[in-house]
C-alpha positions in Angstrom: 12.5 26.6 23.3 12.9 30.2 21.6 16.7 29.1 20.9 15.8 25.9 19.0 13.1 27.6 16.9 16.1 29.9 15.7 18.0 27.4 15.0 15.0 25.0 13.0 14.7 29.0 11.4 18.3 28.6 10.1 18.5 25.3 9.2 15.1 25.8 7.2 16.8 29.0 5.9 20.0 27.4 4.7 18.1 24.3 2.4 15.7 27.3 1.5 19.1 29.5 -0.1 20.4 26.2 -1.6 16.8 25.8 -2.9 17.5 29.2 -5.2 20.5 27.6 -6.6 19.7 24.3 -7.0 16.5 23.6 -9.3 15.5 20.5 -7.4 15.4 21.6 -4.3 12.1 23.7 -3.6 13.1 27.3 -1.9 9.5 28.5 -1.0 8.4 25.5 1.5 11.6 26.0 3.3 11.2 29.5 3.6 7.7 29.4 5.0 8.9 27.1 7.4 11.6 29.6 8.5 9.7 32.1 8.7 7.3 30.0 11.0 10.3 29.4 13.1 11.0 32.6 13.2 8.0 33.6 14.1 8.2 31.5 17.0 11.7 32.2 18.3 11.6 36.0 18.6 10.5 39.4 17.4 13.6 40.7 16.6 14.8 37.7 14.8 11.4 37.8 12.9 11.6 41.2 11.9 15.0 41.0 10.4 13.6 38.1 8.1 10.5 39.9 6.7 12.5 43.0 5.8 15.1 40.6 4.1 15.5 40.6 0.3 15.0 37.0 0.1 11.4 37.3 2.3 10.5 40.0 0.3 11.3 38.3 -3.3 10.2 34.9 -2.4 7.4 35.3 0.3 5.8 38.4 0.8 3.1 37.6 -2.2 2.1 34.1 -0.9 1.7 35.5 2.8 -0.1 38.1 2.5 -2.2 37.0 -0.7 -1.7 33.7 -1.3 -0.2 34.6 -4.9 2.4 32.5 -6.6 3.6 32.8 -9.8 2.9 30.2 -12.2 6.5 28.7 -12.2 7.1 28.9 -8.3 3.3 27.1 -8.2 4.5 24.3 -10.7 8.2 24.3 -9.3 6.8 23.7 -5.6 4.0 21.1 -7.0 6.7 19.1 -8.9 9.4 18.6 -5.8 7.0 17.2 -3.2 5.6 14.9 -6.2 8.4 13.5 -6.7 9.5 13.2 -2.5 5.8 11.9 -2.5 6.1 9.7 -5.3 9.8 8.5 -3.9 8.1 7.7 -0.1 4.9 6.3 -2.2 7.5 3.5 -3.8 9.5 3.0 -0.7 7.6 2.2 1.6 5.8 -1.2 2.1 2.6 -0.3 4.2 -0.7 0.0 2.8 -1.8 2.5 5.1 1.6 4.6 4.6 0.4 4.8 1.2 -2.8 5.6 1.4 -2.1 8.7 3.5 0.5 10.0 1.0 -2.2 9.4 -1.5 -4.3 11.9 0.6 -1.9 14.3 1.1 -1.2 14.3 -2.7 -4.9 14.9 -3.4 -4.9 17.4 -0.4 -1.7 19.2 -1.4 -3.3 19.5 -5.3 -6.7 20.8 -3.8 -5.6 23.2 -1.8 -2.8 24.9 -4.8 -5.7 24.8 -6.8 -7.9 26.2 -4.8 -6.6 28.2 -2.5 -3.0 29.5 -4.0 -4.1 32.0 -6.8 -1.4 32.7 -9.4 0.3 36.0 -9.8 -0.2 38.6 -12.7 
């Protein structure tokens, strides 16, 4: 189990480095997820990733104060609208839409709530 949560790590990684280069693609959500994965896979493995440049730069705010800048925060909000607003039009069940409805709502409440921007 330890070896595929490395490898979700550096799959999650990879989209999370093309996320830096291209501007559609959203680099903090794939990094979280990495470093979830990472978390999960080993302690070595882990520990490597939070003393990386790219944890550090991208990261190491939101985990340990929940602290975004204001363009990462609208960045981040903007992609999964639009994935949100792509599955919304998609898809043909009512219910199906009516969750993504709530996790729009949801995902808005917590930013705004929760997710405090950085100074």
């Amino acid at each position: 189990m330890k070896i595929i949560f490395m490898l979700l790590g550096t799959v999650s990684l990879g989209f999370g480095f093309a996320g830096i280069i291209l501007p559609v693609l959203p680099t903090t959500p794939f990094l979280i997820l990495s470093a979830y994965f990472y978390s999960k896979s080993s302690d070595k493995i882990n520990d490597r990733f939070k003393s990386s440049k790219i944890y550090k730069n991208h990261l190491e705010d939101f985990i340990t104060n929940k602290t975004m800048t204001r363009k990462q925060k609208w960045v981040l909000l903007i992609a999964v609208d639009l994935m949100l607003l792509i599955s919304f039009i998609s898809i043909n069940s009512l219910f199906l839409r009516i969750v993504i409805i709530v996790l729009f709502l949801f995902k808005h409440w917590y930013f705004y709530r929760y997710v405090k921007i950085k100074k």
